[in-house]
C-alpha positions in Angstrom: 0.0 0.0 0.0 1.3 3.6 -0.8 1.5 5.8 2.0 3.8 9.0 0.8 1.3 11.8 0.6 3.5 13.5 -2.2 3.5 10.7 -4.5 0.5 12.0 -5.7 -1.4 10.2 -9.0 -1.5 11.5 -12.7 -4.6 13.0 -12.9 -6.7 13.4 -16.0 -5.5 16.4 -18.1 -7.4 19.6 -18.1 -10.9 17.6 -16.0 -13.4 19.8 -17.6 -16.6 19.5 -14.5 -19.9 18.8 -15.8 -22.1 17.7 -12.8 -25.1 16.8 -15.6 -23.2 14.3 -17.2 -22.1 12.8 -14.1 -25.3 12.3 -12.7 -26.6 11.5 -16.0 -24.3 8.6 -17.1 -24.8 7.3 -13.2 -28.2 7.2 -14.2 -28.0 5.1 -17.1 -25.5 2.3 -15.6 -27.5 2.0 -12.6 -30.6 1.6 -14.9 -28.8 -0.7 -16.9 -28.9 -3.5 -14.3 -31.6 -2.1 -12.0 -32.1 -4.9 -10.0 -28.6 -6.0 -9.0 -27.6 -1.9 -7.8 -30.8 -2.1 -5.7 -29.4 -5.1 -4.1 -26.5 -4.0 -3.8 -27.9 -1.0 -1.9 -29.4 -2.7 0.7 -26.8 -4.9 1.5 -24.6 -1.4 1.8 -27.3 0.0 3.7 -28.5 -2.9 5.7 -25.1 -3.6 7.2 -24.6 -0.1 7.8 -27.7 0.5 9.8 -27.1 -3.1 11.9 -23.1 -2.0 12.3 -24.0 1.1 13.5 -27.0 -0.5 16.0 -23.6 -1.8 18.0 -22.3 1.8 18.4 -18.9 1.8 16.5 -19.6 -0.8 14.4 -20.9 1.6 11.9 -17.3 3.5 11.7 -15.7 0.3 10.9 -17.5 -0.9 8.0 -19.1 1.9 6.3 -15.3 3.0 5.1 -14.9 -0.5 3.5 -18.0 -0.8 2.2 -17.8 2.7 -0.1 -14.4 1.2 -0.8 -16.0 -1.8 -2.3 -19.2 -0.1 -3.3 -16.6 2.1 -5.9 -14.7 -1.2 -6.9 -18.2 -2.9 -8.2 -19.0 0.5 -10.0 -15.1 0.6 -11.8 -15.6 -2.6 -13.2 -18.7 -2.2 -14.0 -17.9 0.7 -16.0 -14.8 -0.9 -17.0 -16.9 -3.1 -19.0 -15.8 -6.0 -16.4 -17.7 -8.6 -14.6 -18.7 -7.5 -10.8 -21.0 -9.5 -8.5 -22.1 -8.1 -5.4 -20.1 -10.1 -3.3 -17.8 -8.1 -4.5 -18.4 -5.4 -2.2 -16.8 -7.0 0.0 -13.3 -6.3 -1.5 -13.3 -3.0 0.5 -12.2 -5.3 3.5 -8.9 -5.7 1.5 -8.4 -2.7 2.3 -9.7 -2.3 5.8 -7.2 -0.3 8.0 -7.0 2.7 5.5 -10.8 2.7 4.9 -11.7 2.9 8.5 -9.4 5.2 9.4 -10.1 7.6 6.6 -14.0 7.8 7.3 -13.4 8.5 10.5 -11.6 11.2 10.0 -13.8 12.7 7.0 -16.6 12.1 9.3 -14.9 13.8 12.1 -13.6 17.1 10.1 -17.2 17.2 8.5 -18.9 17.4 12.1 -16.7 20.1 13.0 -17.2 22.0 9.6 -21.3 21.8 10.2 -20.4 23.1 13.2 -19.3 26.3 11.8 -22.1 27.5 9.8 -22.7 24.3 8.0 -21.3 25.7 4.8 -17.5 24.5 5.9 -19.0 21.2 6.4 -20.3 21.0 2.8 -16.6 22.5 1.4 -14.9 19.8 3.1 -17.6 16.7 2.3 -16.5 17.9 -1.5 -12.8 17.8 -0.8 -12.4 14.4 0.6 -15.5 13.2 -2.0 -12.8 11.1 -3.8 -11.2 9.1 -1.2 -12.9 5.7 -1.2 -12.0 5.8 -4.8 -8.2 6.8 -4.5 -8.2 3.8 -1.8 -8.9 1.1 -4.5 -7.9 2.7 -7.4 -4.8 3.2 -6.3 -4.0 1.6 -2.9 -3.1 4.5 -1.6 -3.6 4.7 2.7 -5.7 6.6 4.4 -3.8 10.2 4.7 -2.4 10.0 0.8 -6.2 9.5 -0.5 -7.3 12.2 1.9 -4.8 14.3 0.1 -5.2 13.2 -3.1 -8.8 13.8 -3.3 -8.3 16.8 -2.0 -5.9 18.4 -4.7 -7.7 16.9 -7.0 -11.1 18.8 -5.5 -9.8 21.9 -4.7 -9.0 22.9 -8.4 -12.4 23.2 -8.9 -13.8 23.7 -5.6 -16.9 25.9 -6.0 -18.2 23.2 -8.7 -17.6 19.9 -6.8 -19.0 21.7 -3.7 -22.2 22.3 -5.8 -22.2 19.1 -7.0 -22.1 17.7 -3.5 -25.0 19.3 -2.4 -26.7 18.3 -5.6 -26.5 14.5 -4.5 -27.6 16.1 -0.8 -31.2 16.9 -2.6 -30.8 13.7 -4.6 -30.3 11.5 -1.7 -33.2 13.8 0.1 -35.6 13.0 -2.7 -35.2 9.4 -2.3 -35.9 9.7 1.5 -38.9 11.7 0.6 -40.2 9.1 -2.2 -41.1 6.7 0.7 -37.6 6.0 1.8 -37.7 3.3 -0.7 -36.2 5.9 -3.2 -32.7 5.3 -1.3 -32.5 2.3 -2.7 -31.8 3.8 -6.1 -30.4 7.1 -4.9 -27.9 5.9 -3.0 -26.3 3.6 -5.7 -26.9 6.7 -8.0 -25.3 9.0 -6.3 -22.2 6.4 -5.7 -22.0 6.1 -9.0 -22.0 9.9 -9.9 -19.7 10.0 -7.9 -17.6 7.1 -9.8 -17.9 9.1 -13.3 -17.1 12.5 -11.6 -13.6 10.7 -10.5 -13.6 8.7 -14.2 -13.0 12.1 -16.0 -11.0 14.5 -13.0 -8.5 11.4 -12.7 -8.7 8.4 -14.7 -9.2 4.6 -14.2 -6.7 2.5 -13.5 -6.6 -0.8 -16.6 -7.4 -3.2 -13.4 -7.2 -1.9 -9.8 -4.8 -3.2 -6.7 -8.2 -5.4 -5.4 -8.7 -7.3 -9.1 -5.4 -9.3 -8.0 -6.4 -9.9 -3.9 
């Protein structure tokens, strides 16, 4: 696993931000195969909600699981098979995972604190790391970091962006709560295309040989 900070990535050249697109090509690969990214949404969810029932358990597997959410999307959009066992591959990569949503969770808490709109900035900053993590196996503080240099070029647009998912993610809530079952996988893979063209995808990532 990398853990130098300043070995940063190649990132795409000149990552033009088109939050439309994004959301509209996450649209169309989720609705491509409706049935398995619903599934795949509630198992994320479902073993989110028990983890978190035990108190911390939440904090150690939501990290892995985004980290394995974004590996079933890559290959996906790779054009690779992905089942949603796969999820699990985030585990592979358990330390950094769980110690990097802690501390995205923890800087965003102290960013609502302030006025909320801090909060938001830094939610957009750190939007990439999951996908840095398996993409490419860096640890917890170079994905931080990487995701946020990547970010910060265009921060006013990815912080939009972000809170564009917010209302997404809100609508589903609003539709029943059922609605999260396709806006959580939506917005995941939004997420997965804004990083596609601000980056770049690796030909197979570090967990395709675990």
């Amino acid at each position: 696993m990398n853990t130098d900070a300043t070995n940063q990535p190649a990132y795409a050249a000149a990552p033009q931000v088109n939050m439309g697109k994004w959301i509209s090509q996450g649209w169309d690969l989720i609705f491509s195969d409706i049935g398995f990214y619903v599934m795949l949404g509630i198992i994320y969810l479902a073993m989110v909600i028990v983890a978190s029932g035990t108190g911390i358990g939440g904090f150690i597997v939501d990290g892995p699981l985004k980290v394995g959410f974004f590996y079933v999307l890559f290959q996906r959009m790779r054009g690779l098979p992905a089942t949603i066992g796969d999820i699990g591959k985030g585990f592979n990569f358990l330390i950094a995972a769980i110690i990097a949503n802690i501390l995205i969770d923890v800087f965003i808490l102290v960013g609502f604190i302030f006025c909320i709109i801090p909060g938001i900035i830094l939610t957009a900053l750190y939007l990439f790391t999951f996908a840095f993590i398996i993409e490419k196996d860096l640890d917890f503080w170079a994905a931080m970091e990487a995701s946020r240099n990547v970010i910060k070029r265009h921060m006013f647009e990815m912080t939009i962006f972000v809170i564009l998912l917010a209302i997404i993610m809100l609508l589903g809530v609003l539709a029943c709560v059922v609605g999260v079952l396709v806006t959580t996988p939506l917005c995941f893979a939004a997420v997965a295309f804004a990083y596609k063209d601000m980056v770049g995808l690796e030909p197979a990532p570090p967990a395709q040989n675990l």
